[in-house]
N, C-alpha and C positions, 0 to 999 in steps of 0.2 A: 679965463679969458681965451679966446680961438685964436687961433693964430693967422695972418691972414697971406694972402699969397705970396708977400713978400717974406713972410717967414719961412715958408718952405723951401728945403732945398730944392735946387732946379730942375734935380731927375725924378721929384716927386711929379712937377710939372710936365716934364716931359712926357711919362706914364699917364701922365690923366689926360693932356691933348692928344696922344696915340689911342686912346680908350674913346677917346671921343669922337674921333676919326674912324675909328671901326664900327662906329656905331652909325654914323652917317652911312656908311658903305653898308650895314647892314642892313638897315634902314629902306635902302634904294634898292637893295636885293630884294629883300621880301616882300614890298612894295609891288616889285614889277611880276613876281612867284605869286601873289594872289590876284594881279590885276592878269595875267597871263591863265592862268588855270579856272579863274571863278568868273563869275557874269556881272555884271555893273550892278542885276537887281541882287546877285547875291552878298555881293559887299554892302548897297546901300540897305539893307534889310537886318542883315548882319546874320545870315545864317554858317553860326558856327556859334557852338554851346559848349562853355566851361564849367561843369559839374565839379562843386567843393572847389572854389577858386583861389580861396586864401588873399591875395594882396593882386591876383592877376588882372590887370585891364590891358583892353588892347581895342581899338575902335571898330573892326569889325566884328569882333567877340558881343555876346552877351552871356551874364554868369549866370548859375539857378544855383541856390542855397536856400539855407531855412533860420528861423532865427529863433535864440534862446530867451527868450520872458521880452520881448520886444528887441535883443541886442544882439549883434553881428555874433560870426564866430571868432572876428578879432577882438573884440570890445568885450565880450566876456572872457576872454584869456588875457585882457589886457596889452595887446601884441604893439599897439603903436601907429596902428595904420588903419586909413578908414575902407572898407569894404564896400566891393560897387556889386548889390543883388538887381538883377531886369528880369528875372524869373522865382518868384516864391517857389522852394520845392523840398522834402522833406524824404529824405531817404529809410529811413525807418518807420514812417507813417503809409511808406508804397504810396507815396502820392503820384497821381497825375502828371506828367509834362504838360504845363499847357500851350502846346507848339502842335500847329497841325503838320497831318500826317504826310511822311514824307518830303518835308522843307527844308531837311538841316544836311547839310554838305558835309561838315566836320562837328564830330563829340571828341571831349576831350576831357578824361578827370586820373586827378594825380591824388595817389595816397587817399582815398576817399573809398573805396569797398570795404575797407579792416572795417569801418566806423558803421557796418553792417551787418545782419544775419544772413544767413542764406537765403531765408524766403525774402529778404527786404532787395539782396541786391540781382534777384533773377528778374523779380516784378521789374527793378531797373533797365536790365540789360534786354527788357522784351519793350518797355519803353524807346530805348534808345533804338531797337531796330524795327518800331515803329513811326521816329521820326525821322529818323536820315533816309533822303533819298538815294535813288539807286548810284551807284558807286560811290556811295558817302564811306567814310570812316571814323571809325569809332575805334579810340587810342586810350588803351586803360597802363599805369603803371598803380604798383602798391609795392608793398615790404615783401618780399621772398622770403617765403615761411622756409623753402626750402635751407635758404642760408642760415635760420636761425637753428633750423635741426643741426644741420652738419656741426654749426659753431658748438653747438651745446654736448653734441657727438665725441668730441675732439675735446672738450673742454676749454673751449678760448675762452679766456676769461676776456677779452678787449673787444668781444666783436659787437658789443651793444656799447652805447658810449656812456659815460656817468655810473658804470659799473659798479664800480666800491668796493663791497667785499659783497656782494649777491650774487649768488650763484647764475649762471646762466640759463639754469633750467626757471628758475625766477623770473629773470627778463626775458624768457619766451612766454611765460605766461601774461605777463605785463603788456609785453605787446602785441597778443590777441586774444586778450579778453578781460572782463574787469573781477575776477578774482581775487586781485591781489588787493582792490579799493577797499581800505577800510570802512565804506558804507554797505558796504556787497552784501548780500544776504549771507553766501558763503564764501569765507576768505581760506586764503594760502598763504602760509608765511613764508619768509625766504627759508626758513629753517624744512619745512614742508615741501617743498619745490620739487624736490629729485623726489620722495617716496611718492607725490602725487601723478608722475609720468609714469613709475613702474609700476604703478596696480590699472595698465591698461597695457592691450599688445601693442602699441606701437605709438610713436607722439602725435601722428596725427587724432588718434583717436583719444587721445589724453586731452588735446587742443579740442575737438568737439564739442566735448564734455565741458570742457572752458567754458566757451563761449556760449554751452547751453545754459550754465547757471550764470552766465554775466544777468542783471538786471537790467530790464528795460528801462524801468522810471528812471533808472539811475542814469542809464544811456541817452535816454531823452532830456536828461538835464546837463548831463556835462561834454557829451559827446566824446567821448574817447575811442579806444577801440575796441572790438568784440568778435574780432575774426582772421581769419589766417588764408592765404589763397598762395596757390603757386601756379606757376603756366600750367601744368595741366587741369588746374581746378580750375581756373577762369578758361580755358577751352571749351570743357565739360560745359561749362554753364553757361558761354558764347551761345554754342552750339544748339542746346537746348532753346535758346532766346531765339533762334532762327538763320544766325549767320553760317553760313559754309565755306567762306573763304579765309581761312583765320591764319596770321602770321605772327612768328614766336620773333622779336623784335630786342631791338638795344638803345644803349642813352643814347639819342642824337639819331635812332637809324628808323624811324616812323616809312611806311610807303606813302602819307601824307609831305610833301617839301614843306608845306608853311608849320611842320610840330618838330620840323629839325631847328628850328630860332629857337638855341635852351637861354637867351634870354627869356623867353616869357616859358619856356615848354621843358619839361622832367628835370624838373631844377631840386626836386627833394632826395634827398638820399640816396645816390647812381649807385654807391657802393652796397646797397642792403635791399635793390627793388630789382624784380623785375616789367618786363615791359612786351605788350602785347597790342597787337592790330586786329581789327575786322571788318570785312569789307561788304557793302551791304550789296546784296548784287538781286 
């Protein structure tokens, strides 16, 4: 049986009308931050695109995803929530945007390049600086490989979370690349972990190797991840895609104002990601 508002104590209540309250205020902020900065056709158009969106709606947004055997990305992980797709789009297939050239004011994708190869997410990033026009940005966060080196470096055992007793050089495997799936063509056990980092010079080049033998079909059907990028690897490959303005970024500190609202914007793992800007000029 749920309890209902009269069961709750008062300062539960209190906490949830101040929550609700900030949310009106914020509400009216961001409101007036995109009606101030963007054009009437660009709101009513809706040019701003959320690449790998997970649960995000926002009314001037539209998301581009891809879907597994007909079903979202939430509905084949089971997650609870239904997924709003206005853009078919498949990142490992290097598909197309179909968004003409030059239209989109703001990109924006969270924790969605790991879930890529190298050649899958350059073909992206030459996409994305094919659609935004001039002074658009385009806002990537993902997992900081770099963090997981140092953690693994150091031996923290806590810095991946549901740890166990698996080593940390395990959980860096785990989370860039599908080595460790017991359908993998080639697996690594947690016992293997550490000797498979030392028979290469350094862990980036151990993670390469990763995510060269992750399997595609496999990738295409469960979509996990299969890659590791840190600021200077998504630099490197900004760069290459055509942008020259590129900004090494924090939770909350985008040079876009409407990707500082982490209601809807780098709401996934602040503690294990880093966060990068580029500006299309």
């Amino acid at each position: 049986m749920q309890p209902t508002a009269t069961d709750l104590p008062e300062r539960y209540l209190r906490l949830a009308r101040r929550q609700w309250e900030e949310d009106q205020r914020l509400d009216a902020h961001y409101d007036a931050v995109y009606r101030g900065l963007y054009s009437r056709s660009d709101l009513k158009e809706r040019r701003f695109v959320n690449f790998g969106p997970g649960s995000f709606r926002h009314r001037f947004w539209r998301n581009a995803d891809r879907r597994y055997d007909g079903k979202t990305w939430s509905e084949q992980r089971d997650r609870g929530y239904e997924m709003q797709i206005d853009i078919e789009w498949n990142l490992i297939q290097q598909t197309k945007v179909a968004v003409p050239d030059s239209s989109i004011q703001v990109v924006y994708c969270s924790h969605l390049v790991e879930h890529g190869w190298d050649d899958d997410v350059r073909v992206f990033m030459k996409e994305v600086h094919r659609i935004l026009a001039k002074g658009g940005v385009f806002r990537i966060t993902c997992p900081d490989t770099a963090l997981g080196v140092r953690a693994m470096r150091r031996g923290d055992r806590f810095y991946f979370p549901k740890q166990g007793e698996r080593p940390t050089s395990y959980l860096l495997l785990e989370h860039s690349s599908l080595i460790t799936h017991p359908e993998n063509p080639t697996r690594v056990r947690p016992e293997e972990a550490d000797g498979f980092f030392k028979s290469f010079p350094d862990e980036y080049a151990a993670l390469d190797e990763a995510s060269r033998l992750s399997d595609r079909s496999l990738q295409d059907r469960i979509g996990a991840h299969v890659n590791w990028f840190t600021i200077e690897k998504l630099t490197r490959f900004l760069q290459e895609a055509g942008f020259s303005r590129i900004y090494r970024s924090g939770h909350r500190q985008s040079i876009a104002p409407i990707l500082r609202d982490v209601r809807y914007f780098d709401k996934t793992d602040a503690e294990m990601s880093c966060y990068i800007d580029a500006l299309r000029t």
